[in-house]
Backbone as a ProteinNet text record, in pm:
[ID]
protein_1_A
[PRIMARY]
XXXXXXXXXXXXXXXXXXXXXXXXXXXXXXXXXXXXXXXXXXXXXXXXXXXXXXXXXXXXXXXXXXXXXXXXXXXXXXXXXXXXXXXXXXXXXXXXXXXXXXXXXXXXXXXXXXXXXXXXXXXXXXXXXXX
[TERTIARY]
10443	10366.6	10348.7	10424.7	10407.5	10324	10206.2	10120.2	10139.2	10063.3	10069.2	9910.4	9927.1	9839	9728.3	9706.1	9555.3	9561.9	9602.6	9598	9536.8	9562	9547.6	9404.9	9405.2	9257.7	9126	9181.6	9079.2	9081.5	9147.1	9068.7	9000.3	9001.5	8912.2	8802.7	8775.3	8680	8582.5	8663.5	8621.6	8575.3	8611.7	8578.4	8439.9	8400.4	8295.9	8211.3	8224.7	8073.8	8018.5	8133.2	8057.5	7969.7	7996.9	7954.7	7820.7	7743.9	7605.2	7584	7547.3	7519.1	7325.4	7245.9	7110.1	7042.3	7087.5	7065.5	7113.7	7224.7	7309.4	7291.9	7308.8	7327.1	7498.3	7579.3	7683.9	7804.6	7826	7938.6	8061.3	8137.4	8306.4	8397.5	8459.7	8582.4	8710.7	8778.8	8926.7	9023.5	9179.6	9255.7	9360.7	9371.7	9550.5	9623.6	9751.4	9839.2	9939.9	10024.4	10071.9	10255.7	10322.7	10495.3	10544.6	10447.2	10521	10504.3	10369.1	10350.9	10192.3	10135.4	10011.9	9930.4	9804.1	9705.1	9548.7	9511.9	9372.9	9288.2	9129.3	9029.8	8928.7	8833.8	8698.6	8608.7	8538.9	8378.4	8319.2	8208.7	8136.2	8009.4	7982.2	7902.4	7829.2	7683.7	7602.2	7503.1	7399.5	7348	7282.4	7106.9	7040.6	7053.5	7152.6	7215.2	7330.7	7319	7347.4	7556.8	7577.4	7678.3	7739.2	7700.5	7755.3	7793.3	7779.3	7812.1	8021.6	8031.6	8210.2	8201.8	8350.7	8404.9	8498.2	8509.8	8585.9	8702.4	8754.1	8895.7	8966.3	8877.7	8827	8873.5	8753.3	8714	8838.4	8941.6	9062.6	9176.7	9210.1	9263.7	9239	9148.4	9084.9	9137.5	9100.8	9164.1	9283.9	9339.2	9523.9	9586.4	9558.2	9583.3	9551.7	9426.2	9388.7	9438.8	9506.8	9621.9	9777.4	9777.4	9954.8	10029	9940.6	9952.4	9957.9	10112.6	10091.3	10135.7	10208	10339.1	10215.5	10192.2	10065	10179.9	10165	10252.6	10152.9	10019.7	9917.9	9751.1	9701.1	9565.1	9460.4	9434.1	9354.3	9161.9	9086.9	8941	8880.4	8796.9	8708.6	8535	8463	8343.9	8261.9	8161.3	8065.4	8046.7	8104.8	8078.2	8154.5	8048.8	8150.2	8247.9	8265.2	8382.7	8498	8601.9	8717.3	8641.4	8660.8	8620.3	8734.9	8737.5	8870.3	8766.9	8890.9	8847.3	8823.7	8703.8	8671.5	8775	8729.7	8797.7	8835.4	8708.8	8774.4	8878.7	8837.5	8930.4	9066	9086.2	9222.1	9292.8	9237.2	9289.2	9353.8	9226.6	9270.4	9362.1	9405.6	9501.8	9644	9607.8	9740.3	9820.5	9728.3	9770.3	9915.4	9862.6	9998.8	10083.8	10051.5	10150.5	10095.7	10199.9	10156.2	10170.9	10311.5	10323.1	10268	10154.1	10134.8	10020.7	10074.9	9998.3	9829.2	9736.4	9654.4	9580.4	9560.8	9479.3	9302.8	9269	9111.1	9105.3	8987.4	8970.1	8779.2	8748.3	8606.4	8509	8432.6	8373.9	8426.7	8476	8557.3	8711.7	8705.6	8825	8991.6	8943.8	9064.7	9084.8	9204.2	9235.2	9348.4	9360.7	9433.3	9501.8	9651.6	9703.7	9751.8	9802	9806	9914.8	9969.7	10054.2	9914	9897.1	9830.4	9853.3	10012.3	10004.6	9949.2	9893.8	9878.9	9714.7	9680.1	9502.4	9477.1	9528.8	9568.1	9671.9	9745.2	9832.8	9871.9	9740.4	9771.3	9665.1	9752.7	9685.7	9682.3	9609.2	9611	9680.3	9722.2	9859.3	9794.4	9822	9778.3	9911.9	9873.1	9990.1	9977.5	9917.3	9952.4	9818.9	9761.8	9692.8	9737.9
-6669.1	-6578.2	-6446.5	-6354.2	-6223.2	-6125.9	-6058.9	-5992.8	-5861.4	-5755.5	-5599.8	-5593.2	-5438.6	-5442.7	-5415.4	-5399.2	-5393.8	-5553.3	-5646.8	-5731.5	-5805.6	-5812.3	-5852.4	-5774.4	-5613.8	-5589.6	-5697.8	-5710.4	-5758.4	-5874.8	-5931.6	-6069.1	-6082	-6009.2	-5970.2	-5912.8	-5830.2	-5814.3	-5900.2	-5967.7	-6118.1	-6160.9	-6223.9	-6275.5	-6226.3	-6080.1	-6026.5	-6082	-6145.6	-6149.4	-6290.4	-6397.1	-6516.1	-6487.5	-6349.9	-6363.8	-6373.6	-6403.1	-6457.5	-6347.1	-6261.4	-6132.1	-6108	-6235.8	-6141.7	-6078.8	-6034.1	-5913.6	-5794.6	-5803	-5647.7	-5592.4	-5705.1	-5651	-5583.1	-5632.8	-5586.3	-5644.5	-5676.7	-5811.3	-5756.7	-5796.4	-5818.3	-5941.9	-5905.3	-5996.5	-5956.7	-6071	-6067.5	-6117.3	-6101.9	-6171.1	-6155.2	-6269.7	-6260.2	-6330.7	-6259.3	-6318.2	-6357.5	-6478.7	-6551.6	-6494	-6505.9	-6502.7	-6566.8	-6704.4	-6822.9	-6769.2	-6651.5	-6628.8	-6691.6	-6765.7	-6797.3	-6705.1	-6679.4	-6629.9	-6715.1	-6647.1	-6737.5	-6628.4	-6695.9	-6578.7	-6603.7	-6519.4	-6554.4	-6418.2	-6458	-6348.1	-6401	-6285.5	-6278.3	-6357.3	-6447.1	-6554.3	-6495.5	-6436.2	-6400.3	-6517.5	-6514.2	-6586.3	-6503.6	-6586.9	-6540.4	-6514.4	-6599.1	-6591.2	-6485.6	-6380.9	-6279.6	-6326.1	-6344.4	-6390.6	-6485.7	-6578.5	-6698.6	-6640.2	-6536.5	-6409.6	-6466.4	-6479.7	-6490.4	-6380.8	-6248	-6187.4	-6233.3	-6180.2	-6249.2	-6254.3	-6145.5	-6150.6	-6281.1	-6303.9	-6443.2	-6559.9	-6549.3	-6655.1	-6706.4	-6644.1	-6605.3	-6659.7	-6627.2	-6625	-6813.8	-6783.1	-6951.8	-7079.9	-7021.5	-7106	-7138.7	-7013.2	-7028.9	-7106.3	-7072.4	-7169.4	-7341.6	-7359.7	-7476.3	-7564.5	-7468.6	-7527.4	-7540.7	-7522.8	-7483.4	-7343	-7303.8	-7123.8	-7031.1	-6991.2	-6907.2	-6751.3	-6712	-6652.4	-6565.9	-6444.8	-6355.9	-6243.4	-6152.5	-6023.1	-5919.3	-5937.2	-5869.5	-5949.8	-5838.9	-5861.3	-5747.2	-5756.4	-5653	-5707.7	-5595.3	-5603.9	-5495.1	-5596.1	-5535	-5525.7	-5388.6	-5370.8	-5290	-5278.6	-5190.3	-5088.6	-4982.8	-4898.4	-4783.5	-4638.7	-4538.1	-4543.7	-4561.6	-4539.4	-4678.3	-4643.6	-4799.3	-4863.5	-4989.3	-5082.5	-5175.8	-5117.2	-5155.7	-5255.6	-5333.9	-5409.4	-5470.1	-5497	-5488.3	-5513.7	-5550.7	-5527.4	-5701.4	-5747.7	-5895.8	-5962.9	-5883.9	-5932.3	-5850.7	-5752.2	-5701.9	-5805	-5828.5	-5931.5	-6067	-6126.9	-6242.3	-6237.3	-6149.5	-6082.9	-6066.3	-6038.7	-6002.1	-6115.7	-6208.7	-6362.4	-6351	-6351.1	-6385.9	-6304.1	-6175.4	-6067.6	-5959.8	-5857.7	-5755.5	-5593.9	-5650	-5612.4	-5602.2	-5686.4	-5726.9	-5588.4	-5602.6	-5443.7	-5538.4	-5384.5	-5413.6	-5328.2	-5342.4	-5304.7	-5299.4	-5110.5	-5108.3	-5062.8	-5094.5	-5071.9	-5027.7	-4956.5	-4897.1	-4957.7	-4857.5	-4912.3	-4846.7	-4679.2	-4645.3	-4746.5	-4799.3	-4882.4	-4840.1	-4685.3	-4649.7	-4716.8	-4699.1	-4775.8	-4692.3	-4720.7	-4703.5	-4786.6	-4813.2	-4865.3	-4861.1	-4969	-4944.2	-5086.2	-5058.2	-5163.5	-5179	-5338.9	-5380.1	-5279	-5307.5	-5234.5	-5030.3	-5037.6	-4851.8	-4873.3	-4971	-5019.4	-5081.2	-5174.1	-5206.4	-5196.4	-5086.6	-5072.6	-5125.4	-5171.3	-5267.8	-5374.3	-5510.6	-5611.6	-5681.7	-5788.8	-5838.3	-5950.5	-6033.4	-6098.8	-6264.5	-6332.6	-6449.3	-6469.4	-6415.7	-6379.3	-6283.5	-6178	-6054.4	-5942.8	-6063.1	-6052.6	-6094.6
2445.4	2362.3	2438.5	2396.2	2471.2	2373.6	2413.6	2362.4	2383.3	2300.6	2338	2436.3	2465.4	2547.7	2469.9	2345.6	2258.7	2258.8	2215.5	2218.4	2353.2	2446.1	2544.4	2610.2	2562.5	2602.3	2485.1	2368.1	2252.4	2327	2386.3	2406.6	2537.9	2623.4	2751.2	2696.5	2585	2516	2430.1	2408.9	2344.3	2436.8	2609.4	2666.3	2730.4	2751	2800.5	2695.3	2630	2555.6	2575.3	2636.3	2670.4	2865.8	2920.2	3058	3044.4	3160.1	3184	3306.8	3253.3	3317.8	3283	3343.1	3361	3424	3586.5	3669.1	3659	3613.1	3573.4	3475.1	3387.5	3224.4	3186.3	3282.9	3292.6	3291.4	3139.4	3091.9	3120.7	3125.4	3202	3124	3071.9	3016.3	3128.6	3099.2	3175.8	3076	3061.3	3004.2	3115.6	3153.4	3214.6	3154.7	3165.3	3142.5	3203.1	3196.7	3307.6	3278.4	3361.9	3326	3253.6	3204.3	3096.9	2962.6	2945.7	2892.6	2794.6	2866.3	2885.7	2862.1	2838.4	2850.7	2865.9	3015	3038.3	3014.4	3028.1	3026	3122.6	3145.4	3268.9	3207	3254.1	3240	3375.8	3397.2	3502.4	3461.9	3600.8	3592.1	3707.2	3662.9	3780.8	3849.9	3989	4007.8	4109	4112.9	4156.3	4279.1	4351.9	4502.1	4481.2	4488.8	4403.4	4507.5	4615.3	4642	4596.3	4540	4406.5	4318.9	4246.6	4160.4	4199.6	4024.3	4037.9	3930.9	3932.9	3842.7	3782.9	3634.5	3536.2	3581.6	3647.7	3710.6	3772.6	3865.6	3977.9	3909.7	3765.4	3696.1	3636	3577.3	3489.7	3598.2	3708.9	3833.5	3827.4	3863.9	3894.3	3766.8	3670.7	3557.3	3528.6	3590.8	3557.3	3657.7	3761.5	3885.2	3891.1	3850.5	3803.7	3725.2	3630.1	3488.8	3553.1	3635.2	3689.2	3713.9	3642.4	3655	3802.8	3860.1	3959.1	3934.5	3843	3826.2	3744.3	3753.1	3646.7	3625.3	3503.2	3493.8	3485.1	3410.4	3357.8	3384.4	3400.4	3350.2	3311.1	3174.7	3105	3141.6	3200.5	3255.3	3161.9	3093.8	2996.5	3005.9	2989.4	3011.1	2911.2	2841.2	2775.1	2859	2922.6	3012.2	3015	3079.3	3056.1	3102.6	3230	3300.2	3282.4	3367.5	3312.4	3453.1	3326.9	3418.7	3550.6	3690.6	3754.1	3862.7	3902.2	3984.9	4087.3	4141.8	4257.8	4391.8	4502.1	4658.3	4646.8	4635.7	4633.4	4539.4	4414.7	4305.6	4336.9	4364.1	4402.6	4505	4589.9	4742.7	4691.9	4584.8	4515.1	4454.1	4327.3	4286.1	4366.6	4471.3	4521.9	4624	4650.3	4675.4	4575.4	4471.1	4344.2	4312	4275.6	4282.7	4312.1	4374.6	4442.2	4334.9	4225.8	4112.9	4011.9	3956.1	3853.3	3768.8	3653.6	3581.8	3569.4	3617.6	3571.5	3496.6	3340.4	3242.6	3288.6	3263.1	3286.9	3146.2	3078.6	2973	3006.3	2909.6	2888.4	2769.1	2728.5	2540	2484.5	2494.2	2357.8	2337.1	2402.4	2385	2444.2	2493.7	2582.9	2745.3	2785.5	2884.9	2970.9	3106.1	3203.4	3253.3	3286.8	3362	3494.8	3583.1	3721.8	3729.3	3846.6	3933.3	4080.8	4067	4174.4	4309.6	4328.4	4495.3	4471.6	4349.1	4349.8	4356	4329.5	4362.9	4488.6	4561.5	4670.9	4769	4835.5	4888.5	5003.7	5077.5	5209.5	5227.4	5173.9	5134.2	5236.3	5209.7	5381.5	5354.3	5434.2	5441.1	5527.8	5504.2	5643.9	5722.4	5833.2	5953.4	5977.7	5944.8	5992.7	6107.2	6145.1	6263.8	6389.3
[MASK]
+++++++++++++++++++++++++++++++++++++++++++++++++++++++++++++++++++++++++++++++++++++++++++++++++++++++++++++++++++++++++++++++++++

């Protein structure tokens, strides 16, 4: 199932609305999509241990992997917010475990969006070995 990229933002949009955001107030959908052509989802799950705090990115990441899923091409990050919503230091790192390629969709509330190739958000990823 290969999707467009409105498509793929609407359902990261979809997904921000199941997050459990009651310190922020600041819901987050994810949609990735896998090379098989899969699509998982995650939202941000906050907690009062404010480091237990997972992003949807994470969350999405986590699910696909869990299912058999390693191979990602895309992932569209969706937020109620002015600016695009891009994603964080940890979620880039995690991200780039899997591909260093992979497009990632920021999307806002007017519903416009920016694209990026991981390595143009993260350009020097850290590696295990390379200490």
């Amino acid at each position: 199932m290969t999707v467009t990229d409105r498509e793929l933002l609407n359902i990261a949009k979809q997904a921000s609305e199941n997050a459990y955001a009651p310190y922020s107030r600041f819901k987050v959908g994810a949609a990735l999509e896998c090379e098989s052509g899969r699509v998982f989802t995650g939202c941000n799950v906050e907690n009062a241990a404010l480091g237990s705090t997972m992003c949807a990115e994470r969350v999405a990441i986590y699910k696909a992997v869990s299912e058999g899923e390693i191979h990602f091409s895309r992932i569209a990050i969706y937020a109620e917010s002015v600016d695009y919503c891009m994603p964080c230091g940890a979620c880039r790192q995690v991200m780039s475990e899997f591909s260093q390629d992979m497009e990632v969709l920021c999307a806002k509330a007017t519903g416009s969006y920016v694209s990026y190739r991981l390595n143009q958000l993260l350009p020097h990823t850290f590696k295990f070995g390379d200490f």
